[in-house]
N, C-alpha and C positions, 0 to 999 in steps of 0.2 A: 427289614430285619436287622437288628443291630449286632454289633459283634462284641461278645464281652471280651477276647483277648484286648480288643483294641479298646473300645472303653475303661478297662483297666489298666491299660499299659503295662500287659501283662508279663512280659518279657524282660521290661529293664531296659537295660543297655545292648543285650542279646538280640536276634533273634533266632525265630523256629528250626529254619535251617541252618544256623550258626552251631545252632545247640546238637541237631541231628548228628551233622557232621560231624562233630567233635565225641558225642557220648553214644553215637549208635541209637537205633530204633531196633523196637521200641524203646521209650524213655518216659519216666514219671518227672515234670518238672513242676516243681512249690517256689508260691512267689512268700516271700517271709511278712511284706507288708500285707496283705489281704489275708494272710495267719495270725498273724498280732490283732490288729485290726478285730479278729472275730475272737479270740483267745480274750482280748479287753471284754469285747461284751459277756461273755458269758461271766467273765468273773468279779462284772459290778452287776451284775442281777438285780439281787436286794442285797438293801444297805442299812435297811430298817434295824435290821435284826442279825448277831451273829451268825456269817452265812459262806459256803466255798464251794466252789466247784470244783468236784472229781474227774479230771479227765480217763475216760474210760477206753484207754489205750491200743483195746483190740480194734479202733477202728484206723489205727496206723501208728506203728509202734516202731517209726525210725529216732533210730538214739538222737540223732542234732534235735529231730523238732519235740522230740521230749522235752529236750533241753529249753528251749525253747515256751514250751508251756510251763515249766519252772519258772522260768525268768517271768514270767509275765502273772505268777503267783498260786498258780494253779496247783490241785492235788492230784493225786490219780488213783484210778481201779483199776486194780488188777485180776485176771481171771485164771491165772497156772502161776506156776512156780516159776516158769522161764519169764513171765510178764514181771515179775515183781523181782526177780535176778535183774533185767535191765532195767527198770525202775531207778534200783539199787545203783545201778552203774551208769544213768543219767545225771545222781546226785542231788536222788527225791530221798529226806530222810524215811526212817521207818515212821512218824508220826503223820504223814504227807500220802501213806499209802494205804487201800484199802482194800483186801483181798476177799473179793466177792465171786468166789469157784461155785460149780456144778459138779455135785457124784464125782468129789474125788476122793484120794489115797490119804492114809494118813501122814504118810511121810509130807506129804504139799503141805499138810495143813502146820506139821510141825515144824518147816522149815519158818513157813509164818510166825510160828509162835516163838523160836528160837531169834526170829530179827524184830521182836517185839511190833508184829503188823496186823493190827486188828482183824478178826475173819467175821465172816458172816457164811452163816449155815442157811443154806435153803431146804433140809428137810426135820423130821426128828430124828432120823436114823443120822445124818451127817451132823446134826447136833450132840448125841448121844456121843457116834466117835470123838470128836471131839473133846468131849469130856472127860472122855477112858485118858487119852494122852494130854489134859491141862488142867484136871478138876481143880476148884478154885479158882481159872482163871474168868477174862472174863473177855465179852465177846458182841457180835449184834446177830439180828437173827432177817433172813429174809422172806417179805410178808407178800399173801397176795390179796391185793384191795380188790379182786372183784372186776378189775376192768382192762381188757387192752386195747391196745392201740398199733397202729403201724402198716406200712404200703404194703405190707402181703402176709399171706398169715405164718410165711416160716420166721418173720421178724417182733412176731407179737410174742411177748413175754410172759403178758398175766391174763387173767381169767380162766373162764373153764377148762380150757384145751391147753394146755399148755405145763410141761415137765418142771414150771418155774415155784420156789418160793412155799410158805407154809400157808395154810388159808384159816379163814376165822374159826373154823368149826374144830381143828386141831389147837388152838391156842392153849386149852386146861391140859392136854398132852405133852405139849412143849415146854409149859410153867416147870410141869412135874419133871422132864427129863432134866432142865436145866437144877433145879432145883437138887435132885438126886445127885448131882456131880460139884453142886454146890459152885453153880459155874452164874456170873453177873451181868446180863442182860444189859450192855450199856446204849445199845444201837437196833434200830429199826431201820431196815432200806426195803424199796422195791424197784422194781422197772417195769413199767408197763407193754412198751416195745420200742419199736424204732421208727423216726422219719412220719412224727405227722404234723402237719400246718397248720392244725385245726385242733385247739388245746383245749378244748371240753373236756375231752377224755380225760386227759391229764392232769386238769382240774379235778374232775369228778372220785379221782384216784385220790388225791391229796384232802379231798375232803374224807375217803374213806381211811385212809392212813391213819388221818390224824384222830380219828374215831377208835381205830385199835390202839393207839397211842396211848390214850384216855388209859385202857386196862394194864398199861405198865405203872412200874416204879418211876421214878425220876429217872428221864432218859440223858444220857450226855449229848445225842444228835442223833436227827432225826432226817434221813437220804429219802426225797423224793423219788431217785433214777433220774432218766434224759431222755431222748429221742426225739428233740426238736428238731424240726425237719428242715431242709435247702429247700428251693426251688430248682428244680433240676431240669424244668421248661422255662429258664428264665429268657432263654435265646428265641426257640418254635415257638413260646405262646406269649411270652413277657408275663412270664408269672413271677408274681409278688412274694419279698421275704418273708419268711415268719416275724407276727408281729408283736414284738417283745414290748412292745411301750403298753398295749394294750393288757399282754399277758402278766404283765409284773405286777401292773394294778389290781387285778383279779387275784394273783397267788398270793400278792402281800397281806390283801384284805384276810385271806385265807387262815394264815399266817396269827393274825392281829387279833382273830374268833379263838383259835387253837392258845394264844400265850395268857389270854383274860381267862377263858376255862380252865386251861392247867395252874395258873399261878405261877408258872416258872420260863427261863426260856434256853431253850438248848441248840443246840449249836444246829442250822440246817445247810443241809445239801443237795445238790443234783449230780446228777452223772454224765453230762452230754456226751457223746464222743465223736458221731459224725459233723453237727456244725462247726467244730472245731476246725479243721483241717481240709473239709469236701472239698468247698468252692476255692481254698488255695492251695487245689490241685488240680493238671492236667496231664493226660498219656499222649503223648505223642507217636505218631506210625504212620511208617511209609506205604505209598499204594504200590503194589507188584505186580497188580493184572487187571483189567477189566473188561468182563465178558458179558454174553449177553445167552440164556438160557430159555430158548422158547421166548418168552415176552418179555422175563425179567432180566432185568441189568444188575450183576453185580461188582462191587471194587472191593478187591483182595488186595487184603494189607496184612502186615507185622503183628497186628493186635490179638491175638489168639483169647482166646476162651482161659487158657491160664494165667494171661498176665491180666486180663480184669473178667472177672468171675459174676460180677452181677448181672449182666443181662441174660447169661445162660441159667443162672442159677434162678433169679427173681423175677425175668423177663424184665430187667427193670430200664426204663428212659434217661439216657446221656444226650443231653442234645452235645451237637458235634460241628467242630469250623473246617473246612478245608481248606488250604495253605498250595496257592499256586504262583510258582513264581517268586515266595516269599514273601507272599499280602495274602492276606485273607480276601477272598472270592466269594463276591453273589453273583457272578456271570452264568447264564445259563441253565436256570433251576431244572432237572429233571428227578424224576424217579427213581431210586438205588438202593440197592441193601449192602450195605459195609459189611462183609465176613473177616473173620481170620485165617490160622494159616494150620489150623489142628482139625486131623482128622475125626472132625462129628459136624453133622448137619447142625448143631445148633450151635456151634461155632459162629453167631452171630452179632456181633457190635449193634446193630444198628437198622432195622427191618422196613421195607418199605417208605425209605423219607423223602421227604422233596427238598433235592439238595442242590446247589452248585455244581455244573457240571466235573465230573472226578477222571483225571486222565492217570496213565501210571507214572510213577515218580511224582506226585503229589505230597505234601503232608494230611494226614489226617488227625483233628486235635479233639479230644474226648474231654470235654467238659467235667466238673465236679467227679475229677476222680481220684479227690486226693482220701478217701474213706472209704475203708473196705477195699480198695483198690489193691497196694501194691502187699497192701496184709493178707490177702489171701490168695496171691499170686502163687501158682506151684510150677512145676516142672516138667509137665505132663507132654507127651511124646520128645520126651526128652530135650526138653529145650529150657534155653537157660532165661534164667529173672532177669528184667532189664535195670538199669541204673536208676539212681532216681540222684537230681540235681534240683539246688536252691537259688531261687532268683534274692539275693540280697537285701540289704534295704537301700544299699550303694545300688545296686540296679548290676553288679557283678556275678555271674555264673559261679557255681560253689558245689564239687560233686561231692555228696552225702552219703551216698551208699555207689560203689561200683558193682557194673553187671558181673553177674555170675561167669565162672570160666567155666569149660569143660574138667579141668582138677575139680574144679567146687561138683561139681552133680556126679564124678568119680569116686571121689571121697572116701567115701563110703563103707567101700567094697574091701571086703580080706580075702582079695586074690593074688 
């Protein structure tokens, strides 16, 4: 079993417990080269055809590495009014940004229209609002191709089940709402879902797209969405990356069908948001107990259910390094389930794995958690968010965000 911290030297000049010590556990650390690194890929894609990627920020929305996917050329989607306020204040113009909401207020939509930021409507009623507050302007609309995709079904986007996007059989409804407000159709997006390996779907979607595409005007661009997957068993199973040489081939062909039948060509896009940033991130958390319940063993750590939410939430797989001594350890593989420190039974990291033996005062290192990770970290039995710290490209420690105080989750309060 190989160890990705150390095949990527994934620390720098640091290490695990250099960094503990220093910024407390829990702790989210991001190496910047293994960022860059995947930020380049996505945003040479295709090159055939004028083409950008949208980075779609809700999968971690710390200001430096915003900054960060600027510098490396990126655009971004934004989903509330607070995403596209820090957008704003990472130093993405308004033409760099694209505010693709669910069922909101008017006020969100007009803050968008007030900092000239493109919206897109996913229904006819969020379209219709919109028209009450910009008739004449003009806008894109979000469609659903009929297929989704994604590791679980709370992350799949489009198809039948799903609260997402307009579908084909409403489009003579949307013509007329838009039409009624005298509002200009310059954009098409969808998103299928999140996180899968396996781009058929995704294909299968962009061939449907581009077929509702056919029944517009001339489009200014046309947003496939994202949800290219990591391998997130790259350690337990050595499972293989998404494979983009293969995939580009197929979507540019895609692509080259859609610009011969339309006669024109418009500007494309995607949305990724978790390859971006996943795999250069990791949580770090100390062991505080390890007991032994009837048959099961388990090691109690720092890592609670609130500071990473997906495996209570999706049940989803982090494979995980343990850190003894300050090396990483395959001594003594046993049986363990990794909990946290919040009162719920499913306060679980890590269920039943065969791991390196885990003694207390250990580290424990949580793989691909830099998405969805410390963005949906909350507060819950009152405990505070951990820090999150960037590994350089010097190979130098750099805190990005500092933990939460006890004032910060006081705050609040008009007592």
């Amino acid at each position: 079993m190989r160890s990705y911290l150390e095949a990527t030297d994934f620390w720098g000049s640091a290490s695990a417990e250099a960094l503990a010590s220093e910024f407390g556990t829990p702790l989210y650390v991001y190496n910047e080269r293994i960022i860059r690194s995947n930020l380049k890929r996505l945003s040479g894609l295709i090159t055939k055809y004028p083409y950008v990627t949208n980075y779609s920020i809700k999968a971690n929305s710390n200001l430096y590495l915003l900054q960060i996917a600027l510098e490396e050329g990126l655009s971004a989607d934004a989903m509330s009014e607070g995403e596209m306020r820090l957008l704003l204040k990472a130093g993405f113009p308004p033409e760099k940004i694209f505010f693709v909401p669910n069922n909101v207020s008017a006020d969100e939509m007009k803050f968008a229209v007030e900092h000239n930021i493109i919206v897109s409507l996913d229904s006819i009623d969020q379209l219709d609002l919109f028209g009450t507050i910009n008739p004449g302007g003009k806008c894109s609309v979000r469609l659903n191709p009929g297929v989704g995709a994604g590791h679980h079904e709370k992350v799949v986007t489009a198809g039948k089940n799903t609260k997402f996007a307009i579908t084909d059989d409403q489009l003579d409804e949307m013509f007329a709402t838009a039409a009624k407000h005298d509002l200009r159709i310059v954009g098409i997006n969808q998103h299928i879902g999140s996180l899968f390996m396996d781009p058929e779907p995704f294909l299968k979607s962009v061939v449907n797209l581009l077929e509702m595409a056919m029944k517009f005007d001339k489009l200014d661009f046309i947003d496939f969405g994202g949800g290219y997957g990591v391998p997130y068993h790259k350690v337990s199973e050595d499972e293989q990356p998404f494979d983009f040489d293969s995939f580009e081939k197929k979507f540019e062909a895609l692509l080259d069908g859609f610009v011969e039948k339309a006669g024109y060509v418009p500007l494309f896009k995607t949305e990724p948001g978790r390859y971006a940033f996943c795999e250069g991130g990791v949580l770090l958390g100390r062991v505080h107990a390890v007991k032994t319940n009837a048959d099961r063993k388990f090691a109690g750590t720092d890592i609670g259910m609130n500071v990473l939410a997906r495996p209570t939430l999706y049940g989803s797989w982090h494979d995980v390094e343990i850190i003894h001594d300050n090396k990483v350890t395959t001594d003594d593989p046993e049986v363990i389930t990794i909990v946290g420190n919040i009162c719920e039974s499913g306060d679980i990291i890590a269920k039943e794995r065969l791991l390196p033996k885990i003694t207390t005062g250990d580290l424990v290192c949580v793989l691909d958690a830099g998405a969805y990770g410390y963005a949906m970290a909350s507060s819950y039995n009152v405990r505070r968010r951990p820090a999150e710290v960037l590994i350089q490209l010097d190979g130098t420690p750099k805190l990005i965000r500092r933990a939460d105080t006890w004032e910060d989750l006081f705050r609040g309060f008009e007592i």
